[in-house]
C-alpha positions in Angstrom: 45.1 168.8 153.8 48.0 170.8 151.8 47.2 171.8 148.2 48.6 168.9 145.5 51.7 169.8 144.2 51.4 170.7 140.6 53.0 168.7 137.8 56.4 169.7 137.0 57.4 170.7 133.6 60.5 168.2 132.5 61.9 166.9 129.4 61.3 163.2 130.9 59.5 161.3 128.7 58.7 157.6 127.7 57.2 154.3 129.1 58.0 152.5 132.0 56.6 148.7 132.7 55.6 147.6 136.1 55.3 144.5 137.5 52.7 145.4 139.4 52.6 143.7 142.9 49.6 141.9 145.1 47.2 144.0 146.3 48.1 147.4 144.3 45.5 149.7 142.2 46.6 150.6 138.8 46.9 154.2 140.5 48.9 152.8 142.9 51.7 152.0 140.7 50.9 155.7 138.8 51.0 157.4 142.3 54.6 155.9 143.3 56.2 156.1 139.4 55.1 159.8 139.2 56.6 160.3 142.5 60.2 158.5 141.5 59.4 160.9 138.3 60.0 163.8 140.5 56.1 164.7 139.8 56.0 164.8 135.8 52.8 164.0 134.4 51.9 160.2 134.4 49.4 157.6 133.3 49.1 154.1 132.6 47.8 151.9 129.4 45.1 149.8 131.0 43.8 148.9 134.4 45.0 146.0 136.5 42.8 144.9 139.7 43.9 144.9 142.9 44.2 141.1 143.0 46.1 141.0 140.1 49.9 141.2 139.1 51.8 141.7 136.0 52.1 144.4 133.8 51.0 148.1 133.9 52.5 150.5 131.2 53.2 153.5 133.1 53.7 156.5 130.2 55.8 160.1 131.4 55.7 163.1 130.3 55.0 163.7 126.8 54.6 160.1 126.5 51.1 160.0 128.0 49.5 161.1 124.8 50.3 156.9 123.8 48.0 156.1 126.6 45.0 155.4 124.3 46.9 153.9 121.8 48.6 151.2 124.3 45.0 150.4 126.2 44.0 149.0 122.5 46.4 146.6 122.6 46.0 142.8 122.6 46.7 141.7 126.2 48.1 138.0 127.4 47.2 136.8 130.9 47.9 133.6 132.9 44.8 132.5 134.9 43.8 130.2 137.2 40.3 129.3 138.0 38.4 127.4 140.5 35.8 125.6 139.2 34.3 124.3 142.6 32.6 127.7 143.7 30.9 130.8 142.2 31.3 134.5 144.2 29.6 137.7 143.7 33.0 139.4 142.9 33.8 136.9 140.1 37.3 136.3 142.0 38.1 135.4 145.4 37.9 138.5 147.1 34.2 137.7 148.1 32.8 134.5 150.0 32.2 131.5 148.0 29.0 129.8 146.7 30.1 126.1 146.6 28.5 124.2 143.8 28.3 120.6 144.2 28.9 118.4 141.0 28.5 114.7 141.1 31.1 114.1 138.2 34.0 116.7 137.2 34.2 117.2 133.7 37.2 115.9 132.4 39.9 117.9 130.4 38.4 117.3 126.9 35.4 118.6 128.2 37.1 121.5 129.3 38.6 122.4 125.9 35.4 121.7 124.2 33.8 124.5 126.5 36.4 127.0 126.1 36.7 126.9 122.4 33.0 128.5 122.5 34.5 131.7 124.1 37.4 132.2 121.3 36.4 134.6 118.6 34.0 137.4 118.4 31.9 137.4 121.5 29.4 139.2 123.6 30.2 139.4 127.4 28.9 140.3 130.4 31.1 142.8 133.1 31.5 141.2 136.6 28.9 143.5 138.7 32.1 144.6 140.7 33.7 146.0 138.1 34.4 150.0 136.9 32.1 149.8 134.1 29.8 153.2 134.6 26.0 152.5 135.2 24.1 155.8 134.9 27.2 158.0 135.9 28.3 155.4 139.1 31.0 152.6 138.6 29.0 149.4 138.7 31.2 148.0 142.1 30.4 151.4 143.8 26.4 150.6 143.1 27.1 146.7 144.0 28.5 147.5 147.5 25.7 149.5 148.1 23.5 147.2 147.8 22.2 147.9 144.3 21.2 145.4 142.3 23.4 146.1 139.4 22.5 144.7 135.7 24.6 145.0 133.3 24.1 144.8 129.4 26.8 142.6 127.3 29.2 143.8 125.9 31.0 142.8 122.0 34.6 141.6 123.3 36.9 139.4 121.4 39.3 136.4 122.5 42.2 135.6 120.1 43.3 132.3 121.6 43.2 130.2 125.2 45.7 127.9 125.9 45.3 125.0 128.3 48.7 124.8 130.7 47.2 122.7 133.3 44.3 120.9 134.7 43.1 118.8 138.0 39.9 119.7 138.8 38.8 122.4 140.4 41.7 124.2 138.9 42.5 125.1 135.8 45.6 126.9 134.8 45.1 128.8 131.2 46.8 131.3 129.2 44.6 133.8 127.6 45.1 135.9 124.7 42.3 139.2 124.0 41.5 142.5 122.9 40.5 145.5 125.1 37.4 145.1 127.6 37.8 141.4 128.3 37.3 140.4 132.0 38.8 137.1 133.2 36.4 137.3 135.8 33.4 137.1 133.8 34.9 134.1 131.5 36.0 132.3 135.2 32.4 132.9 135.8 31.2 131.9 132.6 32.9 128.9 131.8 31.6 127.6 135.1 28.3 128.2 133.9 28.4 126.5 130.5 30.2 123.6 132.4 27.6 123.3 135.5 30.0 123.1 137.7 31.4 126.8 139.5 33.7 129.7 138.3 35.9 131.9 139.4 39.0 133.6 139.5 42.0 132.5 141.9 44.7 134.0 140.4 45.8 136.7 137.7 48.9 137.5 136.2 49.6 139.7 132.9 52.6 138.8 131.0 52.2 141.3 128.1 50.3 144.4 126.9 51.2 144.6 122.9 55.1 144.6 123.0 55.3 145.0 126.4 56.2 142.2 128.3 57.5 141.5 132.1 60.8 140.9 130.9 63.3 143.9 132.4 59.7 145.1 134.1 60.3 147.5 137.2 59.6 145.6 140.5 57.7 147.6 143.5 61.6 147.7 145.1 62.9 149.5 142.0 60.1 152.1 142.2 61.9 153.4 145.0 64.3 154.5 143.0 64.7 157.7 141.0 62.8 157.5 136.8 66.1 159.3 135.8 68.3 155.5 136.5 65.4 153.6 134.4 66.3 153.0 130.7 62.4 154.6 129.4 61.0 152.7 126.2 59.6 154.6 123.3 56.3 155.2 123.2 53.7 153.8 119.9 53.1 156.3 117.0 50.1 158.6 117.9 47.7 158.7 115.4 46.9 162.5 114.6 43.4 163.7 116.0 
């Protein structure tokens, strides 16, 4: 293997957002930016799973010293969740655990359930997740057969919005801090419902002030940084 090429010193700076595509890492979309970026330093403001799409905020150049100060931004996602089944992933990457329930609950029920995970809350990580466990992400440790536990965690939810229900899926639109996993309110909500929970689908439409609107596509990416309009990046606060 050749020696990585090292970054190149440029007066490119700024923030790019990416709608990231199916099946890309967060890294992904950093790998093939800083390569349209003619290899100046790049980063992004908060990680996006591979079965996730929506936004990633790529920063360049000088512009990754916002990269803190973007992951503590509010984030808004659109979910959808399938109540019918549990999996070990929390999404539906892994093999389902049907869960039989002799009557749905209704959408009032629904509501009632997810009004207890609005606020100030304490939640656990999905077990195959990148949250460290004694120096080892926690899906590393899972696929190894390690019987992961993992302690809860103080998160907070701003608002959910209900967009759509027929059971088993329900379509909401969730507004949070930093740290919240869909997964684990998928898997959660399923829980306090008795019926099963997890995560079909996963889009996110905004990080703070960034939103999909004029977002890069995977296409574009193709295409030199230099014919992208960059956004400014947040104040930084002084160290």
């Amino acid at each position: 293997m050749g020696r990585r090429p090292r970054y190149r010193k440029s007066a490119l700076s700024g923030l790019l957002v990416v709608d990231k595509p199916l099946g890309w890492t967060s890294m992904d979309v950093v790998r093939k930016v800083r390569t349209a970026a003619g290899w100046v330093k790049t980063g992004h403001g908060g990680t996006l799973d591979p079965l996730a799409t929506g936004v990633v905020v790529c920063c360049i150049g000088s512009a990754t010293r916002a990269v803190e100060a973007i992951m503590k931004m509010g984030k808004v996602y659109e979910t959808t969740i399938d109540l019918s089944a549990f999996t070990r992933t929390d999404d539906a990457e892994a093999e389902r655990e049907e869960v039989e329930v002799a009557t749905p609950p209704d959408e009032a029920a629904v509501r009632a359930a997810l009004e207890a995970f609005i606020g100030d809350i304490e939640q656990v990580p999905p077990k195959y997740s990148a949250v460290h466990v004694e120096g080892k992400r926690a899906y590393k440790l899972a696929r190894e057969g390690t019987d992961v536990v993992l302690e809860a965690r103080p998160v907070r939810i701003d608002a959910i919005e209900v967009l759509g229900y027929e059971y088993p899926r329900l379509k909401i639109l969730v507004r949070c801090g930093k740290g919240v996993y869909v997964r684990s309110l998928a898997r959660d909500l399923g829980k306090a419902l008795g019926t099963g929970g997890h995560l079909a689908a996963l889009r996110r439409t905004a990080i703070g002030e960034y939103g999909l609107e004029g977002a890069a596509t995977a296409e574009r990416l193709m295409s030199p940084i230099g014919q992208f309009d960059l956004l400014d990046p947040p104040p930084v606060e002084p160290c």
